[in-house]
N, C-alpha and C positions, 0 to 999 in steps of 0.2 A: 504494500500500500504506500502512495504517493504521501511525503509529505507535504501538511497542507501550504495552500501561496499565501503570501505576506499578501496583507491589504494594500490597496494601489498608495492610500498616505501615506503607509511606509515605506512603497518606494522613490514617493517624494522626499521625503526625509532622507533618506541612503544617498539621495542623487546631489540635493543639497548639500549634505557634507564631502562626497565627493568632489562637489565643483569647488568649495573653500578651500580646499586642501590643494588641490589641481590650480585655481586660481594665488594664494600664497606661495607654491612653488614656483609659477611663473614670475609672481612680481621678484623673487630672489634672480632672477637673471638679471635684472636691473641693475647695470655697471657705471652709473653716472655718479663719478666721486662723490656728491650731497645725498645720496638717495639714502634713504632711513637703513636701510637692509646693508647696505656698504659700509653704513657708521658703525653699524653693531657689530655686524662679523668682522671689523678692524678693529674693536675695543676687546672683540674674544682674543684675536690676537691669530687664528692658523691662517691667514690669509684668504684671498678669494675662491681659490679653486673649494674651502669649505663651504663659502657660500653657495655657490654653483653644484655642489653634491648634497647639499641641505635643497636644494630646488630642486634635483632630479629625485631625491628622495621622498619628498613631498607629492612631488605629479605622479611618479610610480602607484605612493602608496592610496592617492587617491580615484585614480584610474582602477586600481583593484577592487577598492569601495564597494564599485558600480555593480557589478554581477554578482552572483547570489553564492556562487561560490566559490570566487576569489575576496570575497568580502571581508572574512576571516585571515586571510594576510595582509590585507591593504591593513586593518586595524591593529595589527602585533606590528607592521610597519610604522604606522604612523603613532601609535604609544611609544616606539619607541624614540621614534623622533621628538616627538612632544617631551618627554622625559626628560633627554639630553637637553632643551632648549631649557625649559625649567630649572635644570640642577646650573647649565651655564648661566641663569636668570641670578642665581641664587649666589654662587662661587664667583664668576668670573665678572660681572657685569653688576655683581653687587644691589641687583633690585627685586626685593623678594615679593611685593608687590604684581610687577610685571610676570612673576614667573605663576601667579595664578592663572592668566588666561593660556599656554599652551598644555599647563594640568587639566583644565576644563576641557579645551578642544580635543587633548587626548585621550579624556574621558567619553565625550560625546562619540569621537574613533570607534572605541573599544564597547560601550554600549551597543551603536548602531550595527559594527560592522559582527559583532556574536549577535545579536539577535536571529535567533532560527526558530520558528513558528513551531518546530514538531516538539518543543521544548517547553508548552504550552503543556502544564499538567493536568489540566481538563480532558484538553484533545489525545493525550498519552493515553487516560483512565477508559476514556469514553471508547479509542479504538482496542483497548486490551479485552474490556466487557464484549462488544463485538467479535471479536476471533474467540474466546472463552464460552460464546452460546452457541448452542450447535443450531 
């Protein structure tokens, strides 16, 4: 037996964080000395080629988001990234303030991108009773 499909708002919801994710990794290609992204990853200190793999890391791990069952790596991807930006929030750039919104976003990741409808203990129960009566 098939498990059941997510409601179409939660594929709006999945698609959503997808594109945030997908659209923050592209603004990281943004190489114009004053650009927000440039200042930060100079104050981290590993140079641009980080920022630039912090971009490609992000579009990957959001483009995975999107289908139903690479959705579960984009989100262990993109915690992971969130993570790292967070703890560099905290250690290197000294704003522990700031380092709550990529904990948040990596949370929203990691919620959205585990969610799997057959995991619904209703719908567990209810198809167990069904195969259990003859």
């Amino acid at each position: 037996m098939k498990p059941p499909r997510p409601a179409p708002a939660f594929w709006v919801i999945r698609f959503s964080v997808a594109l945030i994710f997908v659209s923050f990794g592209l603004d990281k290609f943004d190489s114009r000395p004053g650009s927000e992204w440039v200042l930060i990853f100079t104050r981290i200190g590993l140079g641009p080629w980080f920022r630039v793999f912090t971009g490609v890391v992000e579009v990957v791990g959001g483009v995975l988001m999107g289908p139903r069952r690479s959705s579960r790596y984009g989100a262990l991807i993109l915690a992971a990234t969130m993570l790292g930006a967070a703890i560099a929030h905290l250690t290197v750039l000294r704003d522990p303030l700031a380092a709550l919104i990529p904990l948040v976003l990596g949370g929203i990741a990691v919620a959205v991108g585990l969610h799997e409808p057959s995991y619904d203990i209703r719908a567990l129960m209810s198809r167990g009773e069904r195969e259990r009566s003859p």
